[in-house]
Structure formats: structure tokens, C-alpha cells
C-alpha positions, 0 to 999 in steps of 0.5 A: 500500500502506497502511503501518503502524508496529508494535512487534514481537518478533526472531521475529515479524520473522523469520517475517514476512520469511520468508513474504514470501520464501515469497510472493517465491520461489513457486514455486522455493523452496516446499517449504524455505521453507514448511516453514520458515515452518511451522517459525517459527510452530509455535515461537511458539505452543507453549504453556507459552511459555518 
């Protein structure tokens, strides 16, 4: 796997951690953590941003 070293923010952290523990638990913890993920990302791209 090729690594690569970025700068981001606490909730672009968040949700990338939560969709590898999507991807992780599939499929016993699918609907909560995808409902979940869903969550986090609708958050982050609903404009006006506060």
C-alpha cells in the first residue's frame, strides 16, 4: 500500500476512520455505521459552511 502524508481537518479524520470501520465491520455493523458515515459527510458539505 502506497502511503501518503496529508494535512487534514478533526472531521475529515473522523469520517475517514469511520468508513474504514464501515469497510472493517461489513457486514455486522452496516446499517449504524453507514448511516453514520452518511451522517459525517452530509455535515461537511452543507453549504453556507459555518
Amino acid at each position: 500500500m502506497d502511503k501518503k502524508t496529508m494535512k487534514v481537518t478533526d472531521e475529515e479524520r473522523e469520517l475517514i476512520e469511520a468508513i474504514r470501520n464501515y469497510q472493517n465491520s461489513f457486514p455486522n455493523g452496516y446499517p449504524e455505521l453507514l448511516w453514520y458515515c452518511q451522517e459525517l459527510f452530509d455535515k461537511m458539505v452543507d453549504l453556507p459552511k459555518d
